[in-house]
Structure formats: structure tokens, C-alpha cells
BAVOKOL-270331 format. One record per residue (C-alpha): x, y, z. Coordinates in pm, 1 decimal. Example, Ala and Ser with C-alpha at 12.3 -4.5 7.8 and 13.67 -1.06 7.14 Angstrom:
BEGIN
+----------+----------+----------+
|     east |    north |       up |
+----------+----------+----------+
|   1230.0 |   -450.0 |    780.0 |
|   1367.0 |   -106.0 |    714.0 |
+----------+----------+----------+
***
This chain:
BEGIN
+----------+----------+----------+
|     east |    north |       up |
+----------+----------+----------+
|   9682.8 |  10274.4 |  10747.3 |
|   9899.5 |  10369.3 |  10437.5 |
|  10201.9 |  10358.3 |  10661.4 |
|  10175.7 |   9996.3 |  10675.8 |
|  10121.1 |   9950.3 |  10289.1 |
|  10472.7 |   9928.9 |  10105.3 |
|  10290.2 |   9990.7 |   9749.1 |
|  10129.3 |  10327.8 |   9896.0 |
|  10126.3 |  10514.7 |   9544.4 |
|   9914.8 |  10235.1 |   9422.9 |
|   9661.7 |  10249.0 |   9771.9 |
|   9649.5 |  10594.2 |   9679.3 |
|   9586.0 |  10564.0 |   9354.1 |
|   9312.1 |  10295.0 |   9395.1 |
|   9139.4 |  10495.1 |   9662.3 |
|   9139.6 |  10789.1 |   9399.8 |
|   8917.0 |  10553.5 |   9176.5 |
|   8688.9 |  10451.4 |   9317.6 |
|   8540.7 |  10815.8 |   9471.0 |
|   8224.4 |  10900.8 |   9338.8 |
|   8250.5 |  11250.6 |   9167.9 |
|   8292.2 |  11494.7 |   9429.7 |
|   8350.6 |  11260.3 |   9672.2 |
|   8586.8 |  11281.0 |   9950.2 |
|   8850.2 |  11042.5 |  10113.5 |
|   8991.1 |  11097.6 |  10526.3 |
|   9360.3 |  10922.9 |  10527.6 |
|   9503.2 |  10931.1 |  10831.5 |
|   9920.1 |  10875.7 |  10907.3 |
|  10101.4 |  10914.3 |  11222.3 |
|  10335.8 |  11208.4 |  11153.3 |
|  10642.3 |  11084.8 |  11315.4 |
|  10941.4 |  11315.9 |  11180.2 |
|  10990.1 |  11578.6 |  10901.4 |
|  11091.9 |  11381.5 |  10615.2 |
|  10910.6 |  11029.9 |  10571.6 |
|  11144.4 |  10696.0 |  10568.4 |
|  11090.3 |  10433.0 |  10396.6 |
|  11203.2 |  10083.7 |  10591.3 |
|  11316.3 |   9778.1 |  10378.1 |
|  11064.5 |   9551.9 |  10557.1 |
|  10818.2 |   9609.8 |  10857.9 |
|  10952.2 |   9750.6 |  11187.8 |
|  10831.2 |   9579.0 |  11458.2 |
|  10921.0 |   9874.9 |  11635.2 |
|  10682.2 |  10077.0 |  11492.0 |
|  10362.0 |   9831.7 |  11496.7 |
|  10466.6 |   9668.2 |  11135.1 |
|  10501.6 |  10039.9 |  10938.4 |
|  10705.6 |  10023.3 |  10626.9 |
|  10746.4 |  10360.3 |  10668.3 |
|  10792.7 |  10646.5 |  10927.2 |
|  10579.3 |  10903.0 |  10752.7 |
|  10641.7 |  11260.0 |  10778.3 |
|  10491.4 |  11605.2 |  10713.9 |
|  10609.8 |  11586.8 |  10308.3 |
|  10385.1 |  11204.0 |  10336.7 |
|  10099.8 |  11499.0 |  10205.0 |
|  10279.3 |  11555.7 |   9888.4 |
|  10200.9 |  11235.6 |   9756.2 |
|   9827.9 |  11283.0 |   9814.3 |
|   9834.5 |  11618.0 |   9583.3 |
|   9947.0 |  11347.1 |   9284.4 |
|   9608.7 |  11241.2 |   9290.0 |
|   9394.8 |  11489.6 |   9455.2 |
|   9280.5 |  11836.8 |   9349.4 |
|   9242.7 |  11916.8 |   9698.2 |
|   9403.7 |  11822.5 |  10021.3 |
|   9311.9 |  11975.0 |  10347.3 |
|   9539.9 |  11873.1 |  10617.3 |
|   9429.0 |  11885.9 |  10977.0 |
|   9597.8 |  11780.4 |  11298.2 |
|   9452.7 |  11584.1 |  11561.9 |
|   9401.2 |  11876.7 |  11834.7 |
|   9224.0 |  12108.6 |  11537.9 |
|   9000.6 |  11760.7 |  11450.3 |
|   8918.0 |  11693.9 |  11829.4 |
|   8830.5 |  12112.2 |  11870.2 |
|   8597.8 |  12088.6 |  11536.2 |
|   8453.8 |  11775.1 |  11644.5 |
|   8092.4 |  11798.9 |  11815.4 |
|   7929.7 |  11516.3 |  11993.9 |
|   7515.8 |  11471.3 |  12077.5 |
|   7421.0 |  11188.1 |  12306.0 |
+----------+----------+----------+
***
């Protein structure tokens, strides 16, 4: 989601605000590379991201978090549980 959103610090930022004390937010990025780039407009390319994030994206949530836990998807998919 925030790879599509040019003004990210600001999503971020806005997201931070409106938690409830305590509360906790799940932001998801494709991690495509090492280093994130920034494009000057949407890539078609890449689905309309304004940016190829990459594994320092997370840096930018410790600006406005006191905590942040980073999982990958096989470690979400092995802690995930499922009742039917």
C-alpha cells in the first residue's frame, strides 16, 4: 500500500495518529531490492509503485513507532493458524 503513496512520511505519520494508545498498525510492502527507490512518477511496470521499497523501507517506520517488529511472509504463513 505505502509503495504506491508518493507522500509516504505523511501516510505514516497519519496512520501514527490516529492509533488508540497501545494500539497497533500491520503495513505491508513488497521488499523488492536492498535499498528502496524512489520513481519520479508511477511505474506501470511495477503495478503504479512510486517506489521499489527495500529492506531500509523499515527505517522510516522507527520515525514514528516505538516498536517495529518485522516479519516475512514464510514466518507470517508458519505463525498463522486457521479453524474452519
Amino acid at each position: 500500500m505505502l509503495e504506491h503513496i508518493k507522500e509516504d512520511n505523511n501516510a505514516i505519520m497519519e496512520i501514527r495518529r490516529i492509533l488508540k494508545p497501545n494500539g497497533f498498525a500491520i503495513l505491508p510492502v513488497p521488499i523488492i531490492t536492498d535499498y528502496t527507490v524512489e520513481y519520479p512518477e508511477p511505474n506501470p511496470a511495477e503495478y503504479g509503485h512510486v517506489k521499489s521499497t527495500g529492506l531500509d523501507y523499515f527505517e522510516k517506520y522507527k520515525k514514528y513507532f516505538l516498536v517495529v517488529k518485522i516479519y516475512s511472509s514464510k514466518e507470517s504463513l508458519r505463525n498463522t493458524s486457521i479453524r474452519i
